[in-house]
C-alpha positions in Angstrom: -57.7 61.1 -27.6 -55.7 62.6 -24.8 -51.9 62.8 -25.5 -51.2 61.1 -22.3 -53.2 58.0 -23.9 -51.6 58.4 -27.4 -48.0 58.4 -25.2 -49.7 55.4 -22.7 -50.1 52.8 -26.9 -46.7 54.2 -27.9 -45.0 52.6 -25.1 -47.4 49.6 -25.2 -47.1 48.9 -28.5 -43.0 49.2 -28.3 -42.9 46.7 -25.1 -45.0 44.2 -27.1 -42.9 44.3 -29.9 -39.9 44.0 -27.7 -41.6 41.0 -25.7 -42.9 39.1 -29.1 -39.4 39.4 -30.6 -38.2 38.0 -27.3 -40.6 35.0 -26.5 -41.7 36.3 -22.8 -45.4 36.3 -22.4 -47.8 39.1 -21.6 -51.2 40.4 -21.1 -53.2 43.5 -20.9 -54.4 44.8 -17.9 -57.6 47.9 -18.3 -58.1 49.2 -14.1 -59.9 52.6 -14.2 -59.3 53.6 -17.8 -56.2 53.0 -17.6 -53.7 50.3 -19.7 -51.1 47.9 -17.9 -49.0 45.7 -19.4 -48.2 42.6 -16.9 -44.8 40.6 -18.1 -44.8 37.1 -16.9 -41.7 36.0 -16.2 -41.2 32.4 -16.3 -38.8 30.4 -13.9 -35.8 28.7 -15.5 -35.4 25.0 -14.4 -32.4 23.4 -14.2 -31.2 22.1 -17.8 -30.3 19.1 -16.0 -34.4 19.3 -15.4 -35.5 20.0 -18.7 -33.5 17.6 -20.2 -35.0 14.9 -17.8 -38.5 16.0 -18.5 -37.8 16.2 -22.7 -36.5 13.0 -22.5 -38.7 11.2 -19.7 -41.8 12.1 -21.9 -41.2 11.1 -24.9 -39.7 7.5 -23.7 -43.2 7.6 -21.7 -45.4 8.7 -25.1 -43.8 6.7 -27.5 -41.8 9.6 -28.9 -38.2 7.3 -28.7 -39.1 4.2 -29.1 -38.6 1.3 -26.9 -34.7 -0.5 -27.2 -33.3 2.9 -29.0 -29.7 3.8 -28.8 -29.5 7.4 -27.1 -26.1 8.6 -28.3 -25.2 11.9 -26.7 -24.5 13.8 -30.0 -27.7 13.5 -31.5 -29.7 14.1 -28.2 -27.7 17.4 -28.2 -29.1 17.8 -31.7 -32.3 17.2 -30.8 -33.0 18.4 -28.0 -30.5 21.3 -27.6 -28.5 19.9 -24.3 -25.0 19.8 -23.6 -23.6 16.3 -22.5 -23.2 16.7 -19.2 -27.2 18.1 -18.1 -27.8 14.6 -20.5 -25.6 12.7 -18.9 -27.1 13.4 -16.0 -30.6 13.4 -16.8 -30.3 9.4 -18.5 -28.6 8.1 -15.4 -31.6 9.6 -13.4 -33.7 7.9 -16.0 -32.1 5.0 -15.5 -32.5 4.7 -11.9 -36.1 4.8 -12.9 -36.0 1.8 -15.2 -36.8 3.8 -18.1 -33.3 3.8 -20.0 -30.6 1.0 -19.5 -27.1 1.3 -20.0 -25.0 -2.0 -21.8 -21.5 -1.0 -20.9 -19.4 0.9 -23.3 -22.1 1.3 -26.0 -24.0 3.8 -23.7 -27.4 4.5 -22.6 -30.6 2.9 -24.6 -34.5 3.6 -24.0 -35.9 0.4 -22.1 -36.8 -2.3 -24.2 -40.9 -3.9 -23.7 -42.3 -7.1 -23.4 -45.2 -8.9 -22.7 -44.0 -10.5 -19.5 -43.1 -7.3 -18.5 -46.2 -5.9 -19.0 -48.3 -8.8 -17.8 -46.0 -8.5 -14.8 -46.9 -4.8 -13.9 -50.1 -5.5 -14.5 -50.6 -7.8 -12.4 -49.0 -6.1 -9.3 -51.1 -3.0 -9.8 -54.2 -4.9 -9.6 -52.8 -5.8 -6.0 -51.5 -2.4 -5.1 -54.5 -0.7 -6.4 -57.5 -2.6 -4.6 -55.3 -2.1 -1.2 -55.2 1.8 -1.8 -58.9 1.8 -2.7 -60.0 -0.1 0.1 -57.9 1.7 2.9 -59.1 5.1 1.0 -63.0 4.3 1.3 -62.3 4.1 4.8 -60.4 6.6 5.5 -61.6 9.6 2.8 -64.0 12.5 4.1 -65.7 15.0 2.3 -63.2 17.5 1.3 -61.2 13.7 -0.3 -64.4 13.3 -2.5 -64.3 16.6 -3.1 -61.1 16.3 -4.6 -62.1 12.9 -6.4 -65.3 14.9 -8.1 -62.7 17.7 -9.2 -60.5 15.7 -10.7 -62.7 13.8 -12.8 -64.2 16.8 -14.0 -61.0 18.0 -15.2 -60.6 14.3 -16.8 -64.1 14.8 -18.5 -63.1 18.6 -19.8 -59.7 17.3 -21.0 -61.5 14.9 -23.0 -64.4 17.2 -24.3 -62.2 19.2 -25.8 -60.3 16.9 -28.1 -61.3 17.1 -31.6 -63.6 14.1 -33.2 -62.4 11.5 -34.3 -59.0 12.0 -32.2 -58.3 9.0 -30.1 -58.1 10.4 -26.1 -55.8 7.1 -25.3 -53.2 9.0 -27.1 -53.2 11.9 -26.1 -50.7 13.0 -23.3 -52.6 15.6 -21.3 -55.7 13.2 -21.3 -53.0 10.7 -19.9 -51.9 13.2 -17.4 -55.5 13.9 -16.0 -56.0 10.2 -15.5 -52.9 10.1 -13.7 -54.3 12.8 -11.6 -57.7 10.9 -11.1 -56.3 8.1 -9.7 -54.0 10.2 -7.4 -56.6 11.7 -6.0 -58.9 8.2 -6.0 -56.1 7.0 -3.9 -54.9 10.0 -2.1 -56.5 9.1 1.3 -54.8 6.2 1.7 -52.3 6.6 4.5 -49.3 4.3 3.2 -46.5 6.4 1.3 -44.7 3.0 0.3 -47.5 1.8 -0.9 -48.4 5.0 -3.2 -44.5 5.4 -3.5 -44.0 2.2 -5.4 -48.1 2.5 -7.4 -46.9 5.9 -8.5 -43.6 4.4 -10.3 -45.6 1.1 -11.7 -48.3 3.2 -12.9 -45.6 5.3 -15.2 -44.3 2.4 -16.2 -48.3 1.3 -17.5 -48.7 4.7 -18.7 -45.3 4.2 -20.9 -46.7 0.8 -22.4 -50.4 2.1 -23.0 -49.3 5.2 -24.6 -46.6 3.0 -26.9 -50.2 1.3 -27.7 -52.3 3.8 -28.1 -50.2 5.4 -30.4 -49.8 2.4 -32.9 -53.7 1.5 -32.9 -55.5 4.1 -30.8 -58.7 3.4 -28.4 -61.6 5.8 -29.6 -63.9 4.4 -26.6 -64.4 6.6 -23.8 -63.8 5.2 -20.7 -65.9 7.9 -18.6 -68.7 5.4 -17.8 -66.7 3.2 -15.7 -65.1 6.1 -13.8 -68.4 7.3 -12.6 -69.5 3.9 -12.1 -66.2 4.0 -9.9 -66.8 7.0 -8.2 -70.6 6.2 -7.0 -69.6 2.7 -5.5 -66.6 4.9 -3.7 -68.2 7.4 -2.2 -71.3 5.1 -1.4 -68.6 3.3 0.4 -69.5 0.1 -1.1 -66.2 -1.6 -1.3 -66.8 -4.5 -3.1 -68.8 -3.0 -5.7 -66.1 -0.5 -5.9 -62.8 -3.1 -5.9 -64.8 -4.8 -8.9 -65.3 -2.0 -11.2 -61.3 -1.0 -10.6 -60.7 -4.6 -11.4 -62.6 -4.8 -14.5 -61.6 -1.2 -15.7 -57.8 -2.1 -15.4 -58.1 -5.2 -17.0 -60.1 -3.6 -19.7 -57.3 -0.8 -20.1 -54.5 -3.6 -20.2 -55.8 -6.2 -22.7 -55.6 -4.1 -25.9 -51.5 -3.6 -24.6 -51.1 -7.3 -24.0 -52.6 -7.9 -27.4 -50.0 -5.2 -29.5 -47.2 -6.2 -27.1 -47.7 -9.5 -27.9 -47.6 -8.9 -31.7 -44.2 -6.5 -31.8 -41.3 -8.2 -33.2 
């Protein structure tokens, strides 16, 4: 070996061990014969950010359960925030419905019900037929396009989960049904509409994920999404509007069923 490669590991070896010991990720790079070493460097949201995101998911998985107290000093604890990015992030959380504040005693994660439930349930039936209908008749090809895509990445997400794991639990299987729908609905042309969808939807997710984890749903639900997706782009709307309608109403009765048995 030439000594300018025995020099080229030296320094590659030291800047991985430098980088390892320092938590910034990397990869190796081989153009012409020759070795690079790419740092990634990683942009820093706002704490303010983070905390909203730490918290916001795990009142949306499950992770804090429903109707607990969020005192400052163990949120700090746990989640390595001062008070004032926390502060901030709960009251942004509780513009969103999903924390609630009871005067002096502080902040608390959102409480659940089956009225409440029922209630959400029942307006995204409405909201979702509208977007589906003005979508068939407004989507071209490249809004199938991203329909296909999407449930692709849906079907890959859940082909990769280990058997026997329950994909209604899992949060990036949630996420890429979040995304199919997005792009289900994306060519409809009303941003109120998909404005207040998007925030009942995480509202949904929040209850089916509280579910799922309790007593999780092993069944796939791929069948009826493709069923979906023919009727769409086949633009039969009918068709279409009743396998959305039976699909949600499938995905909310095992929720209205644990909902109804917390105490």
């Amino acid at each position: 070996m030439h000594f300018f490669n025995i020099l080229q590991y030296f320094f590659i070896i030291y800047f991985l061990t430098k980088y390892w010991h320092n938590n910034r990720p990397f990869f190796l790079l081989e153009t012409n014969g020759k070795i690079m070493l790419k740092i990634l460097v990683p942009t820093q949201a706002p704490l303010s950010e983070q905390a909203y995101n730490a918290l916001r998911m795990d009142i949306l998985s499950g992770g804090i359960l429903p109707g607990a107290q969020l005192k400052l000093d163990k949120l700090n604890k746990d989640y390595g925030f001062s008070s004032s990015p926390l502060r901030e992030a709960l009251n942004r959380l509780v513009s969103e419905g999903m924390v609630t504040t009871e005067g002096k005693r502080g902040f608390f994660a959102a409480t659940v019900s089956k009225k409440e439930f029922e209630d959400i349930s029942r307006l995204m039936l409405l909201l979702d037929a509208m977007a589906l209908q003005e979508a068939i008749e407004m989507g071209d090809d490249a809004w199938e396009g991203s329909v296909l895509s999407a449930f692709h990445q849906l079907e890959r997400c859940e082909g990769r989960l280990a058997s026997g794991i329950s994909y209604s639990s899992d949060v990036e299987w949630a996420t890429r049904y979040n995304s199919f729908f997005a792009a289900l609905f994306s060519a409809c042309s009303s941003p109120q509409l998909m404005q207040i969808r998007s925030a009942l939807f995480q509202h949904s997710e929040r209850y089916r994920l509280i579910a799922a984890r309790a007593k999780p749903d092993k069944k796939s639900k791929l069948g009826e999404l493709k069923k979906l997706i023919n009727a769409t782009v086949d633009r039969e709307m009918q068709k279409a509007g009743n396998i959305l309608k039976n699909h949600l109403e499938q995905m909310a009765a095992p929720v209205i069923k644990y909902v109804s048995q917390m105490k």
